[in-house]
C-alpha positions in Angstrom: 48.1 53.7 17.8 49.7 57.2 16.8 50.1 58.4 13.3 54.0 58.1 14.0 53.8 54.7 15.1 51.3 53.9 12.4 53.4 55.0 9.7 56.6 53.3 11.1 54.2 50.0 10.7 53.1 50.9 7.3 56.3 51.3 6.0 57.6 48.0 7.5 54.8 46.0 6.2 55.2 47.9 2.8 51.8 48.9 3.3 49.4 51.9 3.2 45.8 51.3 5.3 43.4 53.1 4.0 41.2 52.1 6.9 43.2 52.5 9.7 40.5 50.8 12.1 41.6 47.3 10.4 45.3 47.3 11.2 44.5 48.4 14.7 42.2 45.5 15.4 44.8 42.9 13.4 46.9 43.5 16.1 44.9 43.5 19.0 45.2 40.3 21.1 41.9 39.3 23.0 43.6 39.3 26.3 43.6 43.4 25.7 40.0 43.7 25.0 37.9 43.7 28.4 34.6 41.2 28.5 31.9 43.3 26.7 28.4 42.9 25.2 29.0 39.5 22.9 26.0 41.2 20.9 28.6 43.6 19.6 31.0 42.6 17.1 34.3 41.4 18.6 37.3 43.8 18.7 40.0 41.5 18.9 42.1 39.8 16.1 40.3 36.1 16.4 38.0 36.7 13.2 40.6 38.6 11.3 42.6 35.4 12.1 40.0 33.0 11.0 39.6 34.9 7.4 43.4 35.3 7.5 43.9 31.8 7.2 41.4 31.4 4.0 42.7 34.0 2.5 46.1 32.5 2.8 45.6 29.1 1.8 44.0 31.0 -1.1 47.0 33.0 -2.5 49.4 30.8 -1.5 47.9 27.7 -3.7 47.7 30.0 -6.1 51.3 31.1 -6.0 52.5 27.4 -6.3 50.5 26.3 -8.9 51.7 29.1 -10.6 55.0 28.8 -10.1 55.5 25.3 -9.8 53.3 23.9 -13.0 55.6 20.5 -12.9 54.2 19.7 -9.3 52.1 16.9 -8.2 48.9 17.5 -6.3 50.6 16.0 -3.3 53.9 18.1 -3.8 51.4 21.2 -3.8 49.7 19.9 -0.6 52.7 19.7 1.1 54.4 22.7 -0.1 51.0 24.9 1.5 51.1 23.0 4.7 54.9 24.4 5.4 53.7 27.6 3.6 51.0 28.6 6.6 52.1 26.4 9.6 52.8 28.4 12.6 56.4 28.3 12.4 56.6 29.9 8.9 53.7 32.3 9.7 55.9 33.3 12.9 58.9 33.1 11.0 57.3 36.4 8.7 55.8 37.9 11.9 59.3 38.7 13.3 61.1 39.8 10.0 58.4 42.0 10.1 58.2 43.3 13.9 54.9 42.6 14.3 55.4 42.1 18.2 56.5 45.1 18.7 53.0 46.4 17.6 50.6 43.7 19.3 47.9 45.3 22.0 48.0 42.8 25.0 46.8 42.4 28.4 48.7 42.7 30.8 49.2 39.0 31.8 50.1 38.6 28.0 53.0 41.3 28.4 53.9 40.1 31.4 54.7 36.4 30.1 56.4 37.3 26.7 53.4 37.7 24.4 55.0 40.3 22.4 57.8 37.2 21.2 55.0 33.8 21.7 54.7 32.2 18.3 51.6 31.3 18.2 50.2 35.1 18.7 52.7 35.8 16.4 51.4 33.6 13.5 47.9 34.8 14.5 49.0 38.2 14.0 50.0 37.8 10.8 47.4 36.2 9.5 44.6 38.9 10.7 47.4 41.3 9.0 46.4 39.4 6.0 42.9 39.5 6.3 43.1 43.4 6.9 44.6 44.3 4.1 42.3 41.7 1.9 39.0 44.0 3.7 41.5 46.9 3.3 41.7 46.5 -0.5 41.0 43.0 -1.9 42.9 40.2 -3.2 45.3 42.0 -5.6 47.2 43.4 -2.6 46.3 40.9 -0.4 48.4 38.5 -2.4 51.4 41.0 -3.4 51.9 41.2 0.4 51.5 37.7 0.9 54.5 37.1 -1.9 56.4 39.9 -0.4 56.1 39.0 3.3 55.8 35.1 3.3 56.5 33.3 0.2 59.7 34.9 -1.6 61.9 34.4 1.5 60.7 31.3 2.0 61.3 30.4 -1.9 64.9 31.5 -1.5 65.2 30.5 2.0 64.5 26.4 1.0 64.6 26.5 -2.3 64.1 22.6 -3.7 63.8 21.2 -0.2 59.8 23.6 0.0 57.8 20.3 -1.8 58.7 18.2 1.6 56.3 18.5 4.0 57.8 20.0 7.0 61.6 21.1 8.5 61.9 18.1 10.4 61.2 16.2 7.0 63.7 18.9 4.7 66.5 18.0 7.5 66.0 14.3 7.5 66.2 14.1 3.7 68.7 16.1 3.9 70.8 14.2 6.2 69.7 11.1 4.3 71.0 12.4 0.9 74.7 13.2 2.3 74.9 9.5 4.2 74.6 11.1 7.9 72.7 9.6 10.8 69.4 10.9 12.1 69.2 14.4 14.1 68.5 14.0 17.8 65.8 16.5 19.5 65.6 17.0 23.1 63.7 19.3 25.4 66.0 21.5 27.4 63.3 24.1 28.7 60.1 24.9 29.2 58.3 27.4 30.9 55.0 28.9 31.5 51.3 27.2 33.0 49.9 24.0 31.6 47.5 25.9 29.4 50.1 28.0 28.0 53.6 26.2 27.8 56.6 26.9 25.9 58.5 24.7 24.4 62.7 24.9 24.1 64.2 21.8 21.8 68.1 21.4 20.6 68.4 19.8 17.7 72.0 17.8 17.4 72.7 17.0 13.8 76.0 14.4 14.0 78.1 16.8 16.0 77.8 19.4 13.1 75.5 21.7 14.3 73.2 22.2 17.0 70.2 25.1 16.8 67.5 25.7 19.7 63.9 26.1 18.6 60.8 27.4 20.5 56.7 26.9 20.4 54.0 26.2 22.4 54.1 22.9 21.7 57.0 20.0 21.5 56.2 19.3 17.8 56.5 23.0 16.8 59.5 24.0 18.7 61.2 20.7 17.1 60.0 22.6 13.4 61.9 25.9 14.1 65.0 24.1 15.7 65.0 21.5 12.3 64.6 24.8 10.3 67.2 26.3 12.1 69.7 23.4 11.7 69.0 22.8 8.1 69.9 26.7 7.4 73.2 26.5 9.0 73.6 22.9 7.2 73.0 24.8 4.0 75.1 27.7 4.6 78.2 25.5 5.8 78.0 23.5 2.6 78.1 20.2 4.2 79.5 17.4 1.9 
């Protein structure tokens, strides 16, 4: 990566590296890195991702207990698992640009890697682990507030406790009288080992939102997400 491009990353992750090494590797996919010596250590992203998820779970735990002191043990549970599921995770990736940065190979560019949520989730959380090697957990976990949880916080406000979108638009729907939402598959695309998912979501003829993932159950998460924005933002009574 070149100093320019570097610094353009730096400044949209709101952070310095002082080990430039880490952030390269965060972003390196391991369809990019050609079959090597398996005695050497790996230069792809997968171990960043693995301590990226630890780390995660970590500060975000943290964060709630924190900030929610009121909150059950199974209100906290909860609250993590929508924190650091893919579709958050990706969610942060793109406000972020992260795809534009992502080394591939070239079947990976060629299918749409660069926008696929599931490298984007993985991306973020090596980013995660990289700056926690980078610098340790103080910074780790400012990013992680920065990045992840305060637009989530403002994003869902009471609704974060429920488990997942699809269960946030159900109650939702539930607490203003209005029938179920209705999901269907209207796309997908790609080889069986690496599908992508399109669902429409059909809330009661008052708005409809299109979500994608690599599987049916995550693409129906970012198209309940989706609805239960525009819900929100329409005031619906």
């Amino acid at each position: 990566m070149s100093a320019d491009r570097l610094a353009e990353l730096e400044q949209s992750i709101g952070y310095r590296f002082r080990r430039p090494e880490l952030i390269e590797r965060a972003l390196t996919h391991r369809s990019a890195v050609a079959d090597g010596d398996v005695t050497q250590p790996r230069a792809d992203n997968e171990q960043l991702e693995y301590l990226g998820d630890a780390v995660l779970g970590m500060v975000v735990s943290e964060y709630l207990v924190s900030a929610f002191a009121h909150w059950s043990e199974g209100q906290l549970s909860k609250s993590r698992a929508r924190l650091v599921n893919a579709v958050s995770l990706c969610s942060a990736a793109r406000r972020l640009g992260l795809g534009t940065y992502l080394r591939l190979g070239k079947g990976e560019e060629k299918t749409g890697g660069r926008d696929k949520p599931t490298l984007l989730a993985d991306a973020f959380e090596a980013l995660v682990a990289a700056i926690y090697l980078d610098a340790g957990v103080p910074d780790a976990r400012e990013f992680v507030r920065r990045a992840l949880l305060e637009p989530a916080i403002e994003m869902h406000g009471g609704l974060l406790e429920l488990s997942d979108h699809k269960s946030a638009l159900q109650e939702f729907l539930q607490a203003k009288g209005l029938p179920p939402a209705r999901y269907d598959v209207v796309r997908e695309s790609g080889p069986d080992h690496q599908k992508i998912f399109w669902i429409q979501v059909d809330v009661s003829g008052l708005a409809k939102a299109t979500g994608m993932g690599p599987n049916k159950k995550e693409a129906e998460q970012s198209a309940a997400s989706q609805a239960l924005e525009l819900l929100r933002a329409d005031k619906v009574r």
